[in-house]
C-alpha positions as CSV (number, residue, x, y, z in Angstrom):
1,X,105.1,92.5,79.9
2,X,104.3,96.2,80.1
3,X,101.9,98.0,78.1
4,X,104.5,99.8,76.5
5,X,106.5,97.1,75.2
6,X,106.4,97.2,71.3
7,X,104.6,93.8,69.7
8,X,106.8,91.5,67.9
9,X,104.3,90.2,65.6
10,X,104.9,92.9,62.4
11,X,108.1,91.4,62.9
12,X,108.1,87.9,62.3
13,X,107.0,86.3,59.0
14,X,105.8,82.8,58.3
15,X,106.6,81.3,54.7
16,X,103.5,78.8,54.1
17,X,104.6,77.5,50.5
18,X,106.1,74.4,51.9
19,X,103.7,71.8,53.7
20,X,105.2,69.6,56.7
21,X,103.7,66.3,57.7
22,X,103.3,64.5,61.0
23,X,102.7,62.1,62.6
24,X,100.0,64.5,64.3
25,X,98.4,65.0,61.4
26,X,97.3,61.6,61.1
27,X,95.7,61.7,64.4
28,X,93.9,64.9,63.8
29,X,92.4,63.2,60.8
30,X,91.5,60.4,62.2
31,X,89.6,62.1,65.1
32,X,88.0,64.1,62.7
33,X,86.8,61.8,60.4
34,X,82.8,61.4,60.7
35,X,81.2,58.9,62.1
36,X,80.6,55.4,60.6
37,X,76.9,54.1,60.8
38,X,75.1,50.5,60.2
39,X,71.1,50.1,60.1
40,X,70.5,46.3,60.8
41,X,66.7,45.2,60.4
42,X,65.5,42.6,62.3
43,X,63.2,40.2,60.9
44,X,60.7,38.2,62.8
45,X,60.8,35.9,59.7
46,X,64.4,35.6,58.9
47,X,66.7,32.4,60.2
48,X,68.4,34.6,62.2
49,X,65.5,35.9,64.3
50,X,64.6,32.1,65.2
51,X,67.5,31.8,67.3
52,X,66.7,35.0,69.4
53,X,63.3,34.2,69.5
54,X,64.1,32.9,72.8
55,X,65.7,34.9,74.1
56,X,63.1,36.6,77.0
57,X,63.7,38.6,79.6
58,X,60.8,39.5,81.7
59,X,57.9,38.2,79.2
60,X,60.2,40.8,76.1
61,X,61.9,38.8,73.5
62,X,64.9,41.1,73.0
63,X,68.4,41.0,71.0
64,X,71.1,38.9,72.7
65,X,74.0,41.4,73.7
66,X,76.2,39.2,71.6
67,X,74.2,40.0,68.2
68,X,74.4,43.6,69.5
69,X,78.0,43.7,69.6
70,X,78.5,41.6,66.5
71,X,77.0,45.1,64.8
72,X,80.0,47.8,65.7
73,X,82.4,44.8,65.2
74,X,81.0,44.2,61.2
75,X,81.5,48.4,61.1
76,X,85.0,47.4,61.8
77,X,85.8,44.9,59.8
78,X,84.1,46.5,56.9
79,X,85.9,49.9,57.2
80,X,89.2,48.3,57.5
81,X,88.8,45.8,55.1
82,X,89.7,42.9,57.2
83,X,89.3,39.6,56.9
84,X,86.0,38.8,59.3
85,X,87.0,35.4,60.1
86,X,90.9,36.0,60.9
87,X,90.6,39.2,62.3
88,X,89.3,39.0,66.1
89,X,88.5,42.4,67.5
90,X,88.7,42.9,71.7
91,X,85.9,45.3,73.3
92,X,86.6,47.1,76.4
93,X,84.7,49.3,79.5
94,X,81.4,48.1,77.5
95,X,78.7,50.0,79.4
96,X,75.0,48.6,78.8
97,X,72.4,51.1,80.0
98,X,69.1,49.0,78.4
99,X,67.9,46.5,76.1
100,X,66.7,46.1,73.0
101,X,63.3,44.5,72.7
102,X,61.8,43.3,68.8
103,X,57.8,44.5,68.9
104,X,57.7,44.3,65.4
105,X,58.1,42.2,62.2
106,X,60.9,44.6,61.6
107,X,62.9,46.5,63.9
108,X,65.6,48.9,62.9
109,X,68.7,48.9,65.0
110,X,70.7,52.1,64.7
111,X,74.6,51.6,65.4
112,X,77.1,54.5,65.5
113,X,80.9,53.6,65.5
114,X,83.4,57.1,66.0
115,X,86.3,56.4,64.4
116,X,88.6,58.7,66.4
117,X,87.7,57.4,69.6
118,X,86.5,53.9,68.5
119,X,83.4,54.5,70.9
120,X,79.9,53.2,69.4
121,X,76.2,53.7,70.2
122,X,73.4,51.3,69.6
123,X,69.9,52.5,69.8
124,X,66.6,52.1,68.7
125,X,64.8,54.6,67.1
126,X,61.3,52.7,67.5
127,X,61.7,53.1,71.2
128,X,62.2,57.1,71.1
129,X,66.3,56.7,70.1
130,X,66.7,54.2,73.1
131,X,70.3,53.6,74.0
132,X,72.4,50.3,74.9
Protein backbone atom coordinates (compact mmCIF):
# COMPACT_ATOMS: atom_id res chain seq x y z
CA UNK A 1 0.00 0.00 0.00
CA UNK A 2 1.21 3.44 -1.04
CA UNK A 3 1.65 6.37 1.00
CA UNK A 4 -1.02 8.05 -0.54
CA UNK A 5 -3.70 5.63 -0.05
CA UNK A 6 -6.40 7.21 2.34
CA UNK A 7 -6.72 5.11 5.90
CA UNK A 8 -9.75 3.24 6.40
CA UNK A 9 -9.82 3.44 9.98
CA UNK A 10 -12.14 6.97 10.41
CA UNK A 11 -14.25 4.74 8.55
CA UNK A 12 -15.07 1.84 10.36
CA UNK A 13 -16.85 1.81 13.72
CA UNK A 14 -17.07 -0.81 16.36
CA UNK A 15 -20.31 -1.07 18.62
CA UNK A 16 -18.93 -2.39 22.12
CA UNK A 17 -22.39 -2.49 24.04
CA UNK A 18 -22.80 -6.10 23.41
CA UNK A 19 -20.33 -8.69 25.06
CA UNK A 20 -19.50 -12.03 23.10
CA UNK A 21 -18.16 -15.14 24.85
CA UNK A 22 -15.81 -17.91 23.85
CA UNK A 23 -14.59 -20.56 24.24
CA UNK A 24 -11.15 -18.46 24.13
CA UNK A 25 -12.07 -16.59 26.75
CA UNK A 26 -11.99 -19.37 29.12
CA UNK A 27 -8.50 -20.17 28.25
CA UNK A 28 -7.26 -16.64 28.46
CA UNK A 29 -8.56 -16.73 32.01
CA UNK A 30 -7.32 -19.67 33.02
CA UNK A 31 -3.69 -18.77 31.84
CA UNK A 32 -4.02 -15.74 33.51
CA UNK A 33 -5.12 -16.73 36.75
CA UNK A 34 -2.22 -16.38 39.48
CA UNK A 35 -0.46 -18.89 40.73
CA UNK A 36 -1.51 -21.33 43.39
CA UNK A 37 0.99 -21.81 46.35
CA UNK A 38 1.35 -24.45 49.48
CA UNK A 39 4.02 -23.98 52.37
CA UNK A 40 4.39 -27.56 53.90
CA UNK A 41 6.62 -27.67 57.22
CA UNK A 42 8.41 -30.50 57.99
CA UNK A 43 8.72 -31.62 61.38
CA UNK A 44 11.52 -33.68 62.74
CA UNK A 45 8.99 -34.62 65.45
CA UNK A 46 5.83 -35.26 63.61
CA UNK A 47 4.78 -39.14 62.56
CA UNK A 48 5.32 -38.23 59.26
CA UNK A 49 8.92 -37.26 59.47
CA UNK A 50 9.76 -40.84 61.09
CA UNK A 51 9.17 -42.54 57.97
CA UNK A 52 11.65 -40.27 55.96
CA UNK A 53 13.93 -40.28 58.56
CA UNK A 54 15.53 -42.81 56.57
CA UNK A 55 15.66 -41.88 53.87
CA UNK A 56 19.68 -40.86 53.23
CA UNK A 57 21.39 -40.18 50.42
CA UNK A 58 24.99 -39.53 50.87
CA UNK A 59 25.06 -39.18 54.84
CA UNK A 60 21.67 -36.13 54.06
CA UNK A 61 18.37 -37.29 55.30
CA UNK A 62 16.19 -35.69 52.59
CA UNK A 63 12.33 -35.74 51.43
CA UNK A 64 11.42 -38.78 49.38
CA UNK A 65 10.45 -37.54 45.79
CA UNK A 66 7.14 -39.15 46.41
CA UNK A 67 6.22 -36.80 49.51
CA UNK A 68 7.50 -34.06 47.13
CA UNK A 69 5.06 -34.76 44.52
CA UNK A 70 2.26 -35.58 46.86
CA UNK A 71 2.54 -31.49 47.61
CA UNK A 72 1.44 -29.97 43.87
CA UNK A 73 -0.96 -33.04 43.72
CA UNK A 74 -2.85 -31.76 47.28
CA UNK A 75 -2.77 -28.10 45.32
CA UNK A 76 -4.83 -29.91 42.86
CA UNK A 77 -7.17 -31.63 44.60
CA UNK A 78 -7.79 -28.73 46.85
CA UNK A 79 -8.37 -26.11 44.04
CA UNK A 80 -10.69 -28.35 42.23
CA UNK A 81 -12.41 -29.62 44.95
CA UNK A 82 -11.94 -33.28 44.31
CA UNK A 83 -12.26 -36.06 46.06
CA UNK A 84 -8.43 -37.04 47.19
CA UNK A 85 -8.99 -40.56 47.40
CA UNK A 86 -11.09 -41.06 44.01
CA UNK A 87 -9.44 -38.73 42.07
CA UNK A 88 -5.94 -40.04 40.78
CA UNK A 89 -3.89 -37.31 39.10
CA UNK A 90 -0.98 -38.48 36.29
CA UNK A 91 2.41 -36.30 36.15
CA UNK A 92 4.37 -35.96 33.11
CA UNK A 93 8.14 -34.70 31.74
CA UNK A 94 8.89 -34.43 35.72
CA UNK A 95 12.33 -32.85 35.66
CA UNK A 96 14.28 -33.12 39.06
CA UNK A 97 17.24 -30.77 39.15
CA UNK A 98 18.15 -31.42 43.21
CA UNK A 99 17.06 -32.55 46.44
CA UNK A 100 15.66 -31.52 49.31
CA UNK A 101 17.57 -32.21 52.49
CA UNK A 102 15.72 -31.53 56.35
CA UNK A 103 18.75 -29.66 58.58
CA UNK A 104 16.25 -28.52 60.81
CA UNK A 105 13.50 -29.26 63.30
CA UNK A 106 11.43 -27.43 60.76
CA UNK A 107 11.90 -26.94 57.27
CA UNK A 108 9.67 -24.97 55.00
CA UNK A 109 8.97 -26.40 51.57
CA UNK A 110 7.78 -23.83 49.12
CA UNK A 111 5.53 -25.32 46.28
CA UNK A 112 4.20 -23.26 43.28
CA UNK A 113 1.49 -24.83 41.01
CA UNK A 114 0.55 -22.44 37.52
CA UNK A 115 -2.74 -23.05 36.83
CA UNK A 116 -2.57 -22.12 33.15
CA UNK A 117 0.17 -24.33 32.37
CA UNK A 118 -0.21 -26.89 35.23
CA UNK A 119 3.63 -26.53 35.67
CA UNK A 120 4.87 -26.48 39.51
CA UNK A 121 8.06 -25.57 41.39
CA UNK A 122 9.25 -26.95 44.66
CA UNK A 123 11.98 -25.17 46.40
CA UNK A 124 13.48 -24.54 49.52
CA UNK A 125 13.88 -21.28 50.75
CA UNK A 126 16.40 -22.44 53.64
CA UNK A 127 18.76 -23.52 51.01
CA UNK A 128 18.90 -19.93 49.14
CA UNK A 129 15.29 -20.77 47.04
CA UNK A 130 16.74 -24.24 46.01
CA UNK A 131 14.81 -25.84 43.19
CA UNK A 132 13.57 -29.55 42.56
Amino acid sequence: VSRGTPSLAPLVTWDHTDNWFTEFSGIIKMMTEEKSELSAVVDDSSEEFKLWSEHVVENEVILPLAQLLSYPWKIIIDTKGLDSKQEAIQMEDVVVTGRIPVKSSKESVEVSLFRGSHHFEVYQESEGGQLL
